[in-house]
matplotlib code that plots the C-alpha trace (Angstrom):
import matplotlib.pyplot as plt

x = [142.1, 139.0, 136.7, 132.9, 133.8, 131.9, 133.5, 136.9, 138.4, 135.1, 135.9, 133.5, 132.7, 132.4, 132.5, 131.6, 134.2, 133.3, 135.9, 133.6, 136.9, 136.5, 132.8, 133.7, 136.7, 134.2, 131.8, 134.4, 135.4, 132.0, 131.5, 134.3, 132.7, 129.8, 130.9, 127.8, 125.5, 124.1, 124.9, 122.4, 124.0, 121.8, 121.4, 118.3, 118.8, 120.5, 123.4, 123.6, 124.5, 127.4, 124.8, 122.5, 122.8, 126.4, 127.2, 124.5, 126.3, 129.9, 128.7, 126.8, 130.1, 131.9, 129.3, 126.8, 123.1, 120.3, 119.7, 117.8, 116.1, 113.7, 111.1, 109.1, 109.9, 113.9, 113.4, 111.5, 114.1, 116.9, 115.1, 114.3, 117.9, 118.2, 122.0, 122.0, 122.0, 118.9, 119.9, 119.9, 117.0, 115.7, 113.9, 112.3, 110.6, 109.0, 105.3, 102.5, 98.6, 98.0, 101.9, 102.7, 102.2, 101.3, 104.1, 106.4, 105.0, 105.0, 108.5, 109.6, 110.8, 110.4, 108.4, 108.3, 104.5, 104.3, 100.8, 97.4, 96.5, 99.8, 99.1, 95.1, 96.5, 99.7, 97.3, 94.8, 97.3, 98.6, 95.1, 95.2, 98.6, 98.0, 101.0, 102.5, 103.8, 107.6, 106.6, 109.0, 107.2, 108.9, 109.0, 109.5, 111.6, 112.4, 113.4, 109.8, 109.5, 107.8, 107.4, 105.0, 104.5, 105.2, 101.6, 98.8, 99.6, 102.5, 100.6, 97.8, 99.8, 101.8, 98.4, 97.0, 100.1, 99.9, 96.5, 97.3, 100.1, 98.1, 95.5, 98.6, 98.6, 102.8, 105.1, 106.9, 110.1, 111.7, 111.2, 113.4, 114.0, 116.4, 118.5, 117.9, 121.4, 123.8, 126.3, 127.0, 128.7, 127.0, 124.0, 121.6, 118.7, 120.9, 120.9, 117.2, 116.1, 117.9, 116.5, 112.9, 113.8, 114.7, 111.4, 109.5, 111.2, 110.5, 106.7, 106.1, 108.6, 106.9, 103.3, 104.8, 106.6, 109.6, 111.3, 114.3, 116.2, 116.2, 117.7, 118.8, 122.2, 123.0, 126.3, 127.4, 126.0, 127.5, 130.7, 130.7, 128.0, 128.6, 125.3, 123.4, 124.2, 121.6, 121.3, 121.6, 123.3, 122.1, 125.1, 124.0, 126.8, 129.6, 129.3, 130.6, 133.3, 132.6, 132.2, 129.0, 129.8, 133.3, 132.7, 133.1, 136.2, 137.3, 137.0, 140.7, 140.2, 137.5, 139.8, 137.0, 138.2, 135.8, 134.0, 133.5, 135.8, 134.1, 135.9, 135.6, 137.5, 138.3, 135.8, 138.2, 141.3, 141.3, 143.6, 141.4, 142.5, 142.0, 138.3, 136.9, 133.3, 132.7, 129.6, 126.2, 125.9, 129.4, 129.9, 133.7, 135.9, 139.0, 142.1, 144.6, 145.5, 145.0, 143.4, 139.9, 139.3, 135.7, 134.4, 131.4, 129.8, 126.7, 123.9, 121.2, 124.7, 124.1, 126.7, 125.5, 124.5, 125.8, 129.3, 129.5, 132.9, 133.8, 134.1, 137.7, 139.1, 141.9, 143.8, 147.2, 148.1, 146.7, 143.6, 141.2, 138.4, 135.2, 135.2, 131.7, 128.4, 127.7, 125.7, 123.3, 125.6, 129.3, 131.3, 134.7, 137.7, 140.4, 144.0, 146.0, 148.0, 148.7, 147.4, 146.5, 145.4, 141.8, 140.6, 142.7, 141.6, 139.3, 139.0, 135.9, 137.0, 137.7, 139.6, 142.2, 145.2, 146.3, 145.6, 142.4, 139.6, 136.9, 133.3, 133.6, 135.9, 132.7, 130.1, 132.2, 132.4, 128.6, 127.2, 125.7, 127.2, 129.0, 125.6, 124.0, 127.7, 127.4, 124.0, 123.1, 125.0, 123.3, 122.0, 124.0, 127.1, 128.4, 128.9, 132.5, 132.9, 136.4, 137.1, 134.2, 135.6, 136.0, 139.2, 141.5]
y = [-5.6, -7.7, -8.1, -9.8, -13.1, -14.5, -11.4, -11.7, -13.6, -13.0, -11.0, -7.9, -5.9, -3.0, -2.8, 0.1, -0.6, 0.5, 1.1, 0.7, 1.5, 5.3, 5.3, 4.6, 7.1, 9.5, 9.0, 9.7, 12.9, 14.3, 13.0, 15.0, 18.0, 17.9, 16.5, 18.0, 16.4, 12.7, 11.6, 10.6, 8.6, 9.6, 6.0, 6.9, 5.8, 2.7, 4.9, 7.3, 4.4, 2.9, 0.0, 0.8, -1.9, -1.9, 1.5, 1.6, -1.0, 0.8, 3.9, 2.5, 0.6, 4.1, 5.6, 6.6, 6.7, 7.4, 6.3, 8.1, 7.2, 9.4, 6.9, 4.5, 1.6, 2.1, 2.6, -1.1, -2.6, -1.4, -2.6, -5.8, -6.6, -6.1, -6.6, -2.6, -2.2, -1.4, 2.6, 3.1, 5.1, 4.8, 7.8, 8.2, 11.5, 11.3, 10.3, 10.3, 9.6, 6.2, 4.9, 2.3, 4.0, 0.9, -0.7, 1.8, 2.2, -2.1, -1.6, 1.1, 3.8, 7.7, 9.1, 13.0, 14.5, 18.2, 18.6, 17.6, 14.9, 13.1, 13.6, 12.1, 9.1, 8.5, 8.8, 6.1, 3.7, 4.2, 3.3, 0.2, -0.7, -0.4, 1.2, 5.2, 6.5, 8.0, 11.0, 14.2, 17.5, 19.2, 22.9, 24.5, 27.0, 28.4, 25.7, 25.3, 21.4, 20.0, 20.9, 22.6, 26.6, 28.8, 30.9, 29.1, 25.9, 25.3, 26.1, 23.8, 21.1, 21.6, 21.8, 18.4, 16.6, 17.1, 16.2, 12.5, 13.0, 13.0, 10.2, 7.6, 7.4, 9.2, 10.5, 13.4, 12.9, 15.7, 19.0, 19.5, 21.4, 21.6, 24.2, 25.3, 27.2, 25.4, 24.9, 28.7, 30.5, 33.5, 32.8, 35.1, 32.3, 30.4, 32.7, 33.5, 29.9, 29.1, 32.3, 30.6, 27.4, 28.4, 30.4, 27.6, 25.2, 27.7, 28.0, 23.7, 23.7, 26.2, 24.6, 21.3, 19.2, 17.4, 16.2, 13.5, 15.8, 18.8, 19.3, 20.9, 20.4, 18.1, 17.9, 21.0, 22.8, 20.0, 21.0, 24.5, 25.9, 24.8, 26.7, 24.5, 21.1, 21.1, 18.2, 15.9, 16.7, 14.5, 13.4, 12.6, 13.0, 13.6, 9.9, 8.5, 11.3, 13.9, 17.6, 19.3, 21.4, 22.4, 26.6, 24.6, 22.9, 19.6, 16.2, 16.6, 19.8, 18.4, 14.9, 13.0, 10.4, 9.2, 5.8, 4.8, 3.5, 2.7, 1.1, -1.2, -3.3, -2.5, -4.7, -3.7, -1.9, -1.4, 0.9, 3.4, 5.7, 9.5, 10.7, 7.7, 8.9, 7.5, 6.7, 8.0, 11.2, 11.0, 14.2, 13.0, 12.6, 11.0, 13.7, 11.6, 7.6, 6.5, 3.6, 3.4, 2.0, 0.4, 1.3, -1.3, 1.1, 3.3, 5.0, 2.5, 1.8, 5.6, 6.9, 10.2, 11.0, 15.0, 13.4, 13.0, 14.1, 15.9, 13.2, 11.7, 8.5, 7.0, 4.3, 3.0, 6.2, 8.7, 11.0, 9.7, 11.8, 10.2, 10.5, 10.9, 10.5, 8.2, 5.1, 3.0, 0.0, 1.6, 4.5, 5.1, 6.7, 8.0, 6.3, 8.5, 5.6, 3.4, 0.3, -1.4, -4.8, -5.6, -6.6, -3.4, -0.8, 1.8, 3.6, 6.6, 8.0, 7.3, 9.0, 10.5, 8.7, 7.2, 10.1, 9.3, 12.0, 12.4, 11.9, 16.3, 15.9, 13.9, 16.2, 19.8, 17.7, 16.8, 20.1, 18.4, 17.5, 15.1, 13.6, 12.5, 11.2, 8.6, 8.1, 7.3, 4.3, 1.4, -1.8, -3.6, -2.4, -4.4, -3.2, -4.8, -3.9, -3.8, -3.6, -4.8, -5.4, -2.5, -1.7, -2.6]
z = [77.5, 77.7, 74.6, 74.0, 73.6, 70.6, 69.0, 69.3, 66.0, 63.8, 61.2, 60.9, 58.4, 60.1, 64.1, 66.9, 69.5, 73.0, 75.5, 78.6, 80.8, 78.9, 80.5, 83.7, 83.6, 82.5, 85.4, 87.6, 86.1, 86.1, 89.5, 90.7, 88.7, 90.8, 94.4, 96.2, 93.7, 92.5, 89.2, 86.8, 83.6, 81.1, 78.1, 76.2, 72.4, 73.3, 75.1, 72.3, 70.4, 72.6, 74.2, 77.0, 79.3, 78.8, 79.6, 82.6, 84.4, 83.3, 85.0, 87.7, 88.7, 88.6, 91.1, 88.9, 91.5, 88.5, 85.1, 83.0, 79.5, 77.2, 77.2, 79.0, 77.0, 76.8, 80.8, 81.6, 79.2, 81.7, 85.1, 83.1, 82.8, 86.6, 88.3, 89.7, 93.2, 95.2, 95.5, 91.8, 90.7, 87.1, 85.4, 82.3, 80.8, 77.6, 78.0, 75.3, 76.3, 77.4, 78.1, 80.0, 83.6, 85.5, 84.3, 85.1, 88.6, 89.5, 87.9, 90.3, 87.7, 88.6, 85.8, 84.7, 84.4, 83.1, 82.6, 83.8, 82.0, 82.8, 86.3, 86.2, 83.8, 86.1, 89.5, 87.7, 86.8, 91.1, 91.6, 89.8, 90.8, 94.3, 95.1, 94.9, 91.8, 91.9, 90.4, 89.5, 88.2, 85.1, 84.9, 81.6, 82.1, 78.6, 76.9, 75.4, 75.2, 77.5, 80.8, 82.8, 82.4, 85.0, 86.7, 86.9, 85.3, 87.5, 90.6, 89.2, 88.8, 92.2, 93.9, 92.4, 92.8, 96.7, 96.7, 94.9, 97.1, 100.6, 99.0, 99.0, 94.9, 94.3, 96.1, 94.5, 94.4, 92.3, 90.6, 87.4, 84.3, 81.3, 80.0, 76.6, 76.0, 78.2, 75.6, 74.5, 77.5, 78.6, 77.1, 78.6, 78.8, 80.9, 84.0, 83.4, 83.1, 86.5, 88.1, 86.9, 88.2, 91.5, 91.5, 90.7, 93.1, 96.0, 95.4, 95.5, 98.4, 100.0, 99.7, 101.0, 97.9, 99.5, 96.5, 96.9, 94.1, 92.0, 89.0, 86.0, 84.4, 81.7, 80.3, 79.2, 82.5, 84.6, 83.0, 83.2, 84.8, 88.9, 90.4, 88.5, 89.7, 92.4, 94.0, 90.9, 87.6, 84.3, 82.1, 78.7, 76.3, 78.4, 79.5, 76.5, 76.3, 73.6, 74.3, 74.3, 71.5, 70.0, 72.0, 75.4, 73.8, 73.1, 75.8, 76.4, 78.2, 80.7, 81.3, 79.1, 76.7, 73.5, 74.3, 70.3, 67.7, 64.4, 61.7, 59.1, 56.6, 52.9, 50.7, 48.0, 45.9, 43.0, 40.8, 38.1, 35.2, 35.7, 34.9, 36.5, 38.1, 41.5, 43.2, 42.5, 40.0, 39.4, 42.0, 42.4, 39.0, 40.2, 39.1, 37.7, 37.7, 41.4, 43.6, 45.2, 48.5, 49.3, 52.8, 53.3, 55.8, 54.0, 55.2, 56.3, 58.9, 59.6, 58.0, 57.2, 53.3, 54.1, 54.5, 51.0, 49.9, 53.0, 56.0, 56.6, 57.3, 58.5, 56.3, 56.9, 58.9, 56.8, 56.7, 53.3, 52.3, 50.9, 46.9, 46.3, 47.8, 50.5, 49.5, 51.3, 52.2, 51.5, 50.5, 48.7, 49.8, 47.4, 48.4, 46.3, 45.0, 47.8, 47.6, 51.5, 51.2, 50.7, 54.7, 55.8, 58.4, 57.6, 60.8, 60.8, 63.9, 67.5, 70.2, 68.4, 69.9, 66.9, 64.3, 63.5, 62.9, 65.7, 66.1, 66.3, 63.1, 61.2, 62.8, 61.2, 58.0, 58.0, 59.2, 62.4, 66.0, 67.5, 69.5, 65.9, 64.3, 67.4, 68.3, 64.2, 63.8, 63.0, 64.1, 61.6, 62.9, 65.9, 69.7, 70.2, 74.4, 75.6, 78.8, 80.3, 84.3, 86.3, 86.9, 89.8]

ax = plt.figure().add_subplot(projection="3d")
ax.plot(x, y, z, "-o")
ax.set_aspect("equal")
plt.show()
């Protein structure tokens, strides 16, 4: 196992441990999950938390051909960082008036437009440039973000984006869409937004759009949905080895393994009488005698405040539960009597293997999913990447 160097006798307070080994395993699962489609590894917000540029090249080394950020900004960060090979594509889709177009387009990104005013600032900023766009038109087929609408919008759009197309200012190079429901089986919306899709795909192809790709599928429909993959699927969550949602089952059933570990190290022990309050408001009275553990992770680290009393940890081999509410910079568990050393592992959750609870474990507790558990945690806490060479 291989570790970030300047991390690997500091202590740490607290520390997000990324197995990037995990990432590539996972690309290579989903890849075989799709084998007639591209793989797009999906690392807006900072690779839902695991570290962007870590987990791009990860998956890029397992065969991933697109990256794909939210916005803009996370999107010229990547290319900026360069090392990827001159087939991977980079896409980003979440553009507000007056973005960073020309930038995008001297940077060689594929950008999204799904409306008209995208289109006329994306077309200027070619102008300027003096060079195409890489432009993919988003259909809204149900999910009722963004997206273009299907009628007269669509055909609007379609119409334009030829015309810009023919002048030399983009080149359209794919038609996509996102499922709304993709992670309840037999959702109705599911079969009716790809019925849409396919619609919508067939009237630009059939007035002359050539796109590069089309596509649809993130995770869940990557995993479980196969007439969506199209030509490219877009693996968000997946990547980093957590289910969709706990109705599609858990990552073991899909041959995914959990990238994260986040633990931390007891600030303290400390034994108290029965009746003791704990943390703010007193919402946890300890029962009887017993010993406190100090967790020095809070909520400004993003541990969430709704995992007050409910979230469990794993502490010399057994499942703690938070006594109390979460606090800004730490937490306390409730050891029951046993009394670890101060400097002993806390560990939040992780892949399972040795007993500890799961990112899914923390979501249930918190009333929220797995995607926020990860994706939350802070930049205080730090990214501690093992096995950073690709195997073999």
């Amino acid at each position: 196992m291989n570790e970030t160097p300047a991390l690997r006798t500091a202590p740490l307070r607290a520390r997000a441990e990324i197995d990037l080994a995990a990432v590539r395993a996972n690309v290579r699962t989903l890849r075989a999950m799709a084998p007639g489609a591209a793989l797009m590894a999906v690392v807006k917000a900072d690779g839902y938390g695991h570290g962007a540029v870590a987990c791009a090249r990860a998956a890029v080394a397992a065969g991933a051909d697109w990256l794909g950020t939210a916005t803009p900004q996370e999107a010229l960060a990547l290319r900026a960082e360069a090392g990827f090979p001159d087939h991977v594509r980079i896409m980003c889709w979440l553009w507000t008036p007056g973005g960073p177009w020309r930038e995008a387009i001297e940077a060689d990104l594929d950008v999204s437009v799904s409306a008209m005013w995208a289109l006329g600032e994306v077309t200027e900023a070619a102008r300027l440039a003096g060079r195409p766009a890489r432009v993919q038109l988003k259909a809204d087929t149900g999910l009722g973000r963004s997206g273009c609408q299907p009628g007269e919008d669509w055909a609007e759009l379609v119409r334009e984006a030829l015309r810009a197309e023919a002048g030399g200012l983009l080149r359209v190079t794919g038609l996509w869409s996102h499922l709304a429901c993709a992670d309840e089986p037999g959702h109705p919306s599911i079969a009716a937004q790809l019925g849409l899709f396919r619609e919508m795909v067939a009237y630009a192809e059939e007035r002359g759009v050539r796109p590069e790709v089309r596509h649809i599928a993130n995770s869940p429909a990557t995993l479980t949905i196969p007439e969506s993959h199209f030509d490219l699927v877009r693996t968000g969550i997946a990547l980093y080895g957590i289910s969709p949602s706990p109705d599609l089952g858990p990552p073991s059933d899909f041959g995914l393994r959990p990238a994260m570990t986040l633990s931390a190290s007891l600030a303290l022990v400390k034994q108290v009488p029965g009746g003791h309050g704990v943390s703010y408001g007193h919402r946890y009275v300890t029962p009887g005698a017993t010993t406190l553990g100090l967790v020095p992770l809070g909520y400004a680290d993003g541990i969430p405040r709704h995992a007050s009393s409910a979230a469990p940890v794993l502490v010399e081999g057994k499942w703690r539960t938070i006594a109390g509410r979460v606090a800004m910079d730490q937490f306390v568990v409730d050891l029951s009597g046993d009394q670890p050393a101060p400097g002993a592992e806390a560990v939040l959750f992780g892949p399972g293997d040795r007993g500890e609870p799961t990112a899914e474990d923390w979501a249930q507790a918190a009333g929220t999913i797995a995607y926020e558990i990860v994706t939350r945690i802070g930049k205080r806490v730090p990214r501690v990447y093992v096995n950073e060479e690709p195997d073999g």
